[in-house]
C-alpha beads as a LAMMPS data file, in Angstrom:
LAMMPS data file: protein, C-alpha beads

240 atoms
239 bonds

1 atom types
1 bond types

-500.0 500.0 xlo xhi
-500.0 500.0 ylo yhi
-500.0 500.0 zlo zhi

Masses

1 110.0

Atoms # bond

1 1 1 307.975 189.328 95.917
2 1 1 308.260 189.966 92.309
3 1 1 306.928 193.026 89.983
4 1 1 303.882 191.630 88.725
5 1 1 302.936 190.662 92.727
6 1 1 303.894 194.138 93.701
7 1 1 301.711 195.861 90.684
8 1 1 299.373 193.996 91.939
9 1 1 298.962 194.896 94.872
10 1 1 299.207 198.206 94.176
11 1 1 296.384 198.243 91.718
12 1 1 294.046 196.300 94.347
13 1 1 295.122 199.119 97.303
14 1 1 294.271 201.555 94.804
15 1 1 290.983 200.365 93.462
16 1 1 290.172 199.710 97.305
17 1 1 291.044 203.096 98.497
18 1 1 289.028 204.984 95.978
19 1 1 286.373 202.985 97.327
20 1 1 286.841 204.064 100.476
21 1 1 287.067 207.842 99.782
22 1 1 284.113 207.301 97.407
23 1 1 282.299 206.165 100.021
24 1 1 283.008 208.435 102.738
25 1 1 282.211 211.302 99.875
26 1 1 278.895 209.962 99.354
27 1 1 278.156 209.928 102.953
28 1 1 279.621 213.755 103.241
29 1 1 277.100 214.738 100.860
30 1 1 274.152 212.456 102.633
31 1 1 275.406 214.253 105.640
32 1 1 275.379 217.969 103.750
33 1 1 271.976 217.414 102.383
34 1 1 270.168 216.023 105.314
35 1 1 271.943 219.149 107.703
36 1 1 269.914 221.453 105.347
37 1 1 266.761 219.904 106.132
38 1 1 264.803 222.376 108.761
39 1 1 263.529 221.072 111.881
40 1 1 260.259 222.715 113.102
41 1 1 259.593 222.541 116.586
42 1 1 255.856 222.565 117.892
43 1 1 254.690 222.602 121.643
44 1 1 250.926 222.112 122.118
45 1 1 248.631 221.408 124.935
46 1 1 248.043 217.535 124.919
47 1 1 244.398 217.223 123.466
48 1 1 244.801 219.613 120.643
49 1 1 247.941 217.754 119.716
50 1 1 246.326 214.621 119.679
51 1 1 242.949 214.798 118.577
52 1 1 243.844 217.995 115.989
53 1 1 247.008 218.277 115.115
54 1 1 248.624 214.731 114.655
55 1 1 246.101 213.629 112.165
56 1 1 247.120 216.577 110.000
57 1 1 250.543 216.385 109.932
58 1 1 250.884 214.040 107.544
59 1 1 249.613 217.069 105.354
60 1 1 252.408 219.526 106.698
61 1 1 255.164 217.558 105.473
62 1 1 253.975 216.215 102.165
63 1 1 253.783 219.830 101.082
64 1 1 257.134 220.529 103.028
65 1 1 259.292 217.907 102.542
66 1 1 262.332 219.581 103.557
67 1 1 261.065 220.345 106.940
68 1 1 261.315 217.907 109.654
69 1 1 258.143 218.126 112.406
70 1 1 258.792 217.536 116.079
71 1 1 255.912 217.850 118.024
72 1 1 256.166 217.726 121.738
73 1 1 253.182 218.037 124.048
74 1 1 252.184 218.981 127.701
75 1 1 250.531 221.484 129.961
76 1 1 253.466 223.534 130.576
77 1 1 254.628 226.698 128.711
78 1 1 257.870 226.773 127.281
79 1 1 260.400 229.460 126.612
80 1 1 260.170 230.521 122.951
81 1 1 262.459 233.066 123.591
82 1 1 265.570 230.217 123.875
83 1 1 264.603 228.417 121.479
84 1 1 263.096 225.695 122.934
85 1 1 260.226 225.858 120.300
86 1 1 259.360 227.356 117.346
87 1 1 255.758 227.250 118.202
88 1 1 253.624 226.967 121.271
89 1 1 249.941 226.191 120.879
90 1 1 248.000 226.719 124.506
91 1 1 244.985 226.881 125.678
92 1 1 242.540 229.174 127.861
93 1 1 244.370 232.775 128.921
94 1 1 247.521 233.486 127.865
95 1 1 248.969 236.571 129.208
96 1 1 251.290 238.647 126.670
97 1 1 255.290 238.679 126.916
98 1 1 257.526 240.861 125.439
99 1 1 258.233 239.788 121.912
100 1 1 255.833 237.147 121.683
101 1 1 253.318 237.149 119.126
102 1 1 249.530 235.691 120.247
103 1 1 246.975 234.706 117.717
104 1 1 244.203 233.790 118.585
105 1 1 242.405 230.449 116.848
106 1 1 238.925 230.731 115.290
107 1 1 236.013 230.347 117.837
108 1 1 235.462 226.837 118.855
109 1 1 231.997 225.834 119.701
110 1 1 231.165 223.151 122.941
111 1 1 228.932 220.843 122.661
112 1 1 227.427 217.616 124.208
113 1 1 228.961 213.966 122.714
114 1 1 228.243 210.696 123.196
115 1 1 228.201 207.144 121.633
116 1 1 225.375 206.754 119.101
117 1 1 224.623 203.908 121.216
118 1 1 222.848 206.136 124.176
119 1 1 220.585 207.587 121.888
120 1 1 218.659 204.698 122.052
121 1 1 217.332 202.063 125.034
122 1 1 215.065 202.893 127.646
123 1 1 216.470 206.592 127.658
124 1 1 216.858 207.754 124.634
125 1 1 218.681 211.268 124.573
126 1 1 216.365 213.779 122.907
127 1 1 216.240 217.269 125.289
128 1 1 218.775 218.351 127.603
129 1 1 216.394 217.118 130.501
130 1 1 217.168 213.355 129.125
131 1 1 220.564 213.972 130.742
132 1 1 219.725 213.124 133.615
133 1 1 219.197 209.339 132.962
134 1 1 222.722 209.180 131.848
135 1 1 225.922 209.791 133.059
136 1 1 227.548 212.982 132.847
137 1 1 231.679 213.247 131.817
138 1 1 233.334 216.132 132.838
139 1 1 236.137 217.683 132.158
140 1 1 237.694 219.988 134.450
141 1 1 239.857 222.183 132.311
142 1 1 237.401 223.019 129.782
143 1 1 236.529 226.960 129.437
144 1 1 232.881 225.343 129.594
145 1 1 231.307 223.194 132.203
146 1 1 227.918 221.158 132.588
147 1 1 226.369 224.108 134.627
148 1 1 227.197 226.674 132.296
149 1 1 225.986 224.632 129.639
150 1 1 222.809 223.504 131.299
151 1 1 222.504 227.042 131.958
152 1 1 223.091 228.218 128.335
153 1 1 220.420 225.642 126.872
154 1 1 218.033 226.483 130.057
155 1 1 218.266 222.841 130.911
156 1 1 216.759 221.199 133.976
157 1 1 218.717 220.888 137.201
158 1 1 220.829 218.209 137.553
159 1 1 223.227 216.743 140.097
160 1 1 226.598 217.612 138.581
161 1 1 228.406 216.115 141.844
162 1 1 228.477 212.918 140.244
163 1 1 230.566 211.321 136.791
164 1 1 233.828 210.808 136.045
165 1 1 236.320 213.597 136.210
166 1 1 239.058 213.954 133.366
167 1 1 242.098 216.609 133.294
168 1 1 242.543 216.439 129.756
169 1 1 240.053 216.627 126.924
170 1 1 241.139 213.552 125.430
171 1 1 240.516 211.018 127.427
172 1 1 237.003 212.339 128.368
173 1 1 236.192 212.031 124.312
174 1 1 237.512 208.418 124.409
175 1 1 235.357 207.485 127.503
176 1 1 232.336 209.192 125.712
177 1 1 233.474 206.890 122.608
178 1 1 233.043 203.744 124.715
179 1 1 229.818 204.457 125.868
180 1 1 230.775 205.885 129.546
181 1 1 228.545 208.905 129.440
182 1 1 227.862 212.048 127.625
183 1 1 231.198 214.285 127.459
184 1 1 231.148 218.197 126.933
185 1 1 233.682 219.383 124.574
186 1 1 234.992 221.572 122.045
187 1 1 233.748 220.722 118.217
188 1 1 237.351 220.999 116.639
189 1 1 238.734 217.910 119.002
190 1 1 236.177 215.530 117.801
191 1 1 236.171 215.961 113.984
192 1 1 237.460 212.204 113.465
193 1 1 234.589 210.801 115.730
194 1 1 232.185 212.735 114.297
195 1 1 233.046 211.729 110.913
196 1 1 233.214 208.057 111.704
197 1 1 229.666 207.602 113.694
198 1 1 232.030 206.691 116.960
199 1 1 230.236 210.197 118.638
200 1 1 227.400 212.048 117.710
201 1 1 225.655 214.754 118.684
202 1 1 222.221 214.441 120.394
203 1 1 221.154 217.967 120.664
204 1 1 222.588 219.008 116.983
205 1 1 225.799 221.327 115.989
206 1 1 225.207 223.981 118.394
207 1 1 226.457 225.149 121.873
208 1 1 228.854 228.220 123.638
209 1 1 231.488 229.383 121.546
210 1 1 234.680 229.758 123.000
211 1 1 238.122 231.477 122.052
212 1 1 239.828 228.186 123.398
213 1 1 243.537 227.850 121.693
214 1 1 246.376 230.169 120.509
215 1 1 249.263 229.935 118.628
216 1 1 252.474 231.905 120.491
217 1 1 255.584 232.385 118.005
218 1 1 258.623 235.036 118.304
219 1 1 258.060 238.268 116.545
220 1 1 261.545 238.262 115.621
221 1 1 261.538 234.892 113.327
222 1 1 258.195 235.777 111.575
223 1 1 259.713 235.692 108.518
224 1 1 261.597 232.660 108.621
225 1 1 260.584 230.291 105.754
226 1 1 259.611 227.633 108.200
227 1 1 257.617 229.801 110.337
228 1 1 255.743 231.196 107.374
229 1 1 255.260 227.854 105.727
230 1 1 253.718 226.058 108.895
231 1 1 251.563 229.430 110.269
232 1 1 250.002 229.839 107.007
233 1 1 249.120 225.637 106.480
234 1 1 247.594 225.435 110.277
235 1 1 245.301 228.668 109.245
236 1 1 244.689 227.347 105.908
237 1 1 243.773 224.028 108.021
238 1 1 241.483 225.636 110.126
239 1 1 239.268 227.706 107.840
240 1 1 241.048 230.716 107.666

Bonds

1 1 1 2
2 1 2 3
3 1 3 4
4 1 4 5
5 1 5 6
6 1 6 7
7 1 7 8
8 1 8 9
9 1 9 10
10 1 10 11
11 1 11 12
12 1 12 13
13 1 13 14
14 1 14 15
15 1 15 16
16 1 16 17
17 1 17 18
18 1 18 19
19 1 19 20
20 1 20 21
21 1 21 22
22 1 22 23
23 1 23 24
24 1 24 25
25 1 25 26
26 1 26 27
27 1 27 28
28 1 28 29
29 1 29 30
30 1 30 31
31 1 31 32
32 1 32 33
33 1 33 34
34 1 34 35
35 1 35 36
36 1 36 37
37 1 37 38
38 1 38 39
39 1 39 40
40 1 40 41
41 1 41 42
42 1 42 43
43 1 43 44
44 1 44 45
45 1 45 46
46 1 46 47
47 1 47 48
48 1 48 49
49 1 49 50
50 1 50 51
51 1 51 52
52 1 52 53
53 1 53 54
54 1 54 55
55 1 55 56
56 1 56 57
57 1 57 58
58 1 58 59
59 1 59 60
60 1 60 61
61 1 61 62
62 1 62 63
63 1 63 64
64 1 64 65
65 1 65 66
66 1 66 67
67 1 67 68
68 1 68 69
69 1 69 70
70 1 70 71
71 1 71 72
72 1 72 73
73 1 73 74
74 1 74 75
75 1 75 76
76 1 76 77
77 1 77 78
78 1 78 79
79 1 79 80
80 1 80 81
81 1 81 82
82 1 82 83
83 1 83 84
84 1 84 85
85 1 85 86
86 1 86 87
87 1 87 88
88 1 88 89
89 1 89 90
90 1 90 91
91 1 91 92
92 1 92 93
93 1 93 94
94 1 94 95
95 1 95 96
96 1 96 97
97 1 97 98
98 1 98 99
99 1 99 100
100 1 100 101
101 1 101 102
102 1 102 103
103 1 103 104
104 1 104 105
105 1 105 106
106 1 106 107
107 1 107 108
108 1 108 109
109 1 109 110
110 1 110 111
111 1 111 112
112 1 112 113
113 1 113 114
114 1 114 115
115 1 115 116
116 1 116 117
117 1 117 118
118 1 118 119
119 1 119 120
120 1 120 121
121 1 121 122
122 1 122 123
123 1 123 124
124 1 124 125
125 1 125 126
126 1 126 127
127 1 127 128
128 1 128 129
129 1 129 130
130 1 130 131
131 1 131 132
132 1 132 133
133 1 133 134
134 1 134 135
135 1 135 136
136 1 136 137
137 1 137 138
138 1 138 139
139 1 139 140
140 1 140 141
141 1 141 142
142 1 142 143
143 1 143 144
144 1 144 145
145 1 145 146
146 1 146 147
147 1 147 148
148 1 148 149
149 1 149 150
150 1 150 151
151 1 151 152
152 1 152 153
153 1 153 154
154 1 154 155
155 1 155 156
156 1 156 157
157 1 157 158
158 1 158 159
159 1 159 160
160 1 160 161
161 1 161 162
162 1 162 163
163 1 163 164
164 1 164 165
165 1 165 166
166 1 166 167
167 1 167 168
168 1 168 169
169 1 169 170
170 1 170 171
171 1 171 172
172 1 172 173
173 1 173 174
174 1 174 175
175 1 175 176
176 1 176 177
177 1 177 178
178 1 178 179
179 1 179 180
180 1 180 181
181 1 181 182
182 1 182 183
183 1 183 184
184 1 184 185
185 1 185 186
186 1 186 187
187 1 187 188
188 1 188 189
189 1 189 190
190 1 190 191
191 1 191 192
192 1 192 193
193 1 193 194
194 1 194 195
195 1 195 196
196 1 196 197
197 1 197 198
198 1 198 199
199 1 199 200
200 1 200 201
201 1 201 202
202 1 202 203
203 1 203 204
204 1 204 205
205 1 205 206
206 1 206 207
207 1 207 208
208 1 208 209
209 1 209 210
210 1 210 211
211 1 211 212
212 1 212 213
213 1 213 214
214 1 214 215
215 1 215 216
216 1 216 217
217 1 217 218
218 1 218 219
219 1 219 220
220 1 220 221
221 1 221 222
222 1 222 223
223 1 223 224
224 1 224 225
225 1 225 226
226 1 226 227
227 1 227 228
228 1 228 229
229 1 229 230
230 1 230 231
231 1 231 232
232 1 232 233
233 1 233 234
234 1 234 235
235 1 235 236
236 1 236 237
237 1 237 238
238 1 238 239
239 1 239 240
């Protein structure tokens, strides 16, 4: 092998491991910047999630770009105190633990939904006693059933025994959507059907009001930047 071979190759291993190191340094600093990025984690009862929350997000993280959303949803409580969330959004009673900060979401008002499609036909839905010509949908969480509804509207007796039964909000909206029956639910999980003629409501905007949902959060990270930044947009979200 001669000098110009060996300068050679020296030159090439050279060029090739700067390469190398320049690449692995751009990927350190990839690495650095994405490790700075917060994650936010949010537990919420499955309906609210869905039908609420989700379609908002989008909002959340084009104003906090630096803040990475995980949302994870179910019936069960989790442990704030470990860490397990950053946020825990329930629904109905929640009793108070040490440490744990409970606010309560605005009132929510419950009201009877259907498909625009039942308003018309051979029993059109125009009093509370046109109910029963149509099929009720109940769902058997809610803070408000048909008889206390029927009861707050002085409606007419009707046999409640029968209709489908749902244990989560959701899928009693999207049976009321396709024109099952007339569901019973809570105003704030039905703004997108509302808005896009899939449900209406036959007896107008009013009904119970309910304190239905809560938002739990440690007392002791109140004032992290990511706790701040998401408690004040879901307020600001819901009218407060």
């Amino acid at each position: 092998m001669n000098a110009i071979t060996v300068i050679a190759i020296t030159v090439s291993f050279h060029i090739f491991r700067s390469a190398i190191f320049g690449n692995i340094e751009t990927a350190t600093r990839s690495i650095a910047r994405s490790s700075k990025s917060d994650i936010l984690t949010i537990h919420a009862v499955p309906s609210l999630a869905a039908q609420w929350l989700m379609p908002r997000l989008s909002r959340f993280s084009a104003l906090n770009p630096d803040v990475d959303v995980r949302l994870n949803a179910s019936v069960s409580a989790v442990d704030l105190a470990t860490g397990e969330a950053d946020f825990d959004i329930r629904y109905g009673t929640v009793f108070p633990t040490a440490g744990v900060a409970i606010v309560p979401f605005p009132e929510e008002m419950v009201l009877p939904l259907c498909s625009p499609r039942l308003l018309e036909g051979e029993y059109p839905i125009k009093s509370p006693a046109d109910l029963r010509h149509h099929t009720l949908i109940h769902s058997e969480v809610n803070l408000v059933n048909w008889r206390e509804w029927l009861k707050w509207a002085d409606g007419p007796q009707i046999d409640l025994v029968r209709g489908p039964r749902f244990d989560r909000s959701f899928m009693a909206i999207s049976a009321a959507v396709d024109g099952v029956g007339v569901c019973l639910e809570s105003h704030m999980l039905v703004q997108r059907e509302l808005a896009a003629g899939q449900l209406v409501a036959p007896f107008g905007m009013a009904g119970p009001r309910i304190r239905g949902h809560s938002l739990l959060f440690m007392k002791s990270r109140a004032n992290l930047p990511k706790i701040k930044m998401f408690y004040d947009w879901l307020f600001r979200e819901l009218g407060v």
